[in-house]
Phi, psi and omega in degrees: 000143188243169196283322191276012191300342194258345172250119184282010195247330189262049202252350202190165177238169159251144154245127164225212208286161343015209114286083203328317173264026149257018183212054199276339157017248140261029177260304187286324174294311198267330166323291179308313173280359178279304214300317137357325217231345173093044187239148187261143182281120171246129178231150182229131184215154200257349162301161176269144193299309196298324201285345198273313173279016140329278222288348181276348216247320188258286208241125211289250217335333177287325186266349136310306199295314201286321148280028170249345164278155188245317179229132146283131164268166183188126174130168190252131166328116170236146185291305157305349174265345186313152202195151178244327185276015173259155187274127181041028041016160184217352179217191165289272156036309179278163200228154172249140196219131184279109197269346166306308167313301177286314201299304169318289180314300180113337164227199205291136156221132222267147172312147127266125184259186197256170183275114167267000000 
C-alpha cells in the first residue's frame, strides 16, 4: 500500500522529456524505488522500442530502465502527426507498449488500458 493508495489518479510517476534514456540511471534508481513503494512506471523516449533495445545490448543501464518501465510511449512528437483523439500520446507515430508484456513475450505488445 502506498501513501496515494485512496486516490485512484495517483498510481504512478512518468518519466519524460528530456530523454529519459540519456540519463537512464537515474532514471531506473527513481523507477525502481516508485515500483518499492507500489507505484507503476510510465516512461515516453523519443527513441523507437527495437532502437532502445539496440542501445540495451551496449549499455546495462538503458536495459535497467526498460525493466523497471511499465508502459513505453515510444517514438519522437512529430507535428504532422498530432492528434488529439489519442489516449496518452500526442501524435500517431507512437505506440504505447505494455513493456512488462513484450519483454516477456519477446516481441511488441501495445498497452490496453482498462475499461471504466
Amino acid at each position: 500500500e502506498t501513501r496515494f493508495s485512496g486516490n485512484p489518479l495517483l498510481d504512478g510517476i512518468t518519466l519524460s522529456g528530456g530523454e529519459p534514456f540519456a540519463q537512464a540511471a537515474a532514471c531506473a534508481e527513481l523507477a525502481s524505488r516508485a515500483h518499492q513503494k507500489g507505484l507503476n512506471v510510465w516512461t515516453f523516449s523519443g527513441y523507437r522500442y527495437e532502437r532502445l533495445l539496440d542501445m540495451a545490448r551496449e549499455d546495462e543501464a538503458v536495459a535497467a530502465l526498460l525493466r523497471e518501465t511499465d508502459v513505453l510511449v515510444d517514438g519522437p512528437f512529430l507535428l504532422g502527426e498530432r492528434s488529439l483523439e489519442l489516449l496518452y500520446c500526442g501524435s500517431k507515430n507512437q505506440r504505447l507498449i505494455d513493456l512488462k508484456r513484450t519483454l516477456a513475450k519477446g516481441e511488441v505488445v501495445l498497452y490496453a488500458p482498462p475499461e471504466w
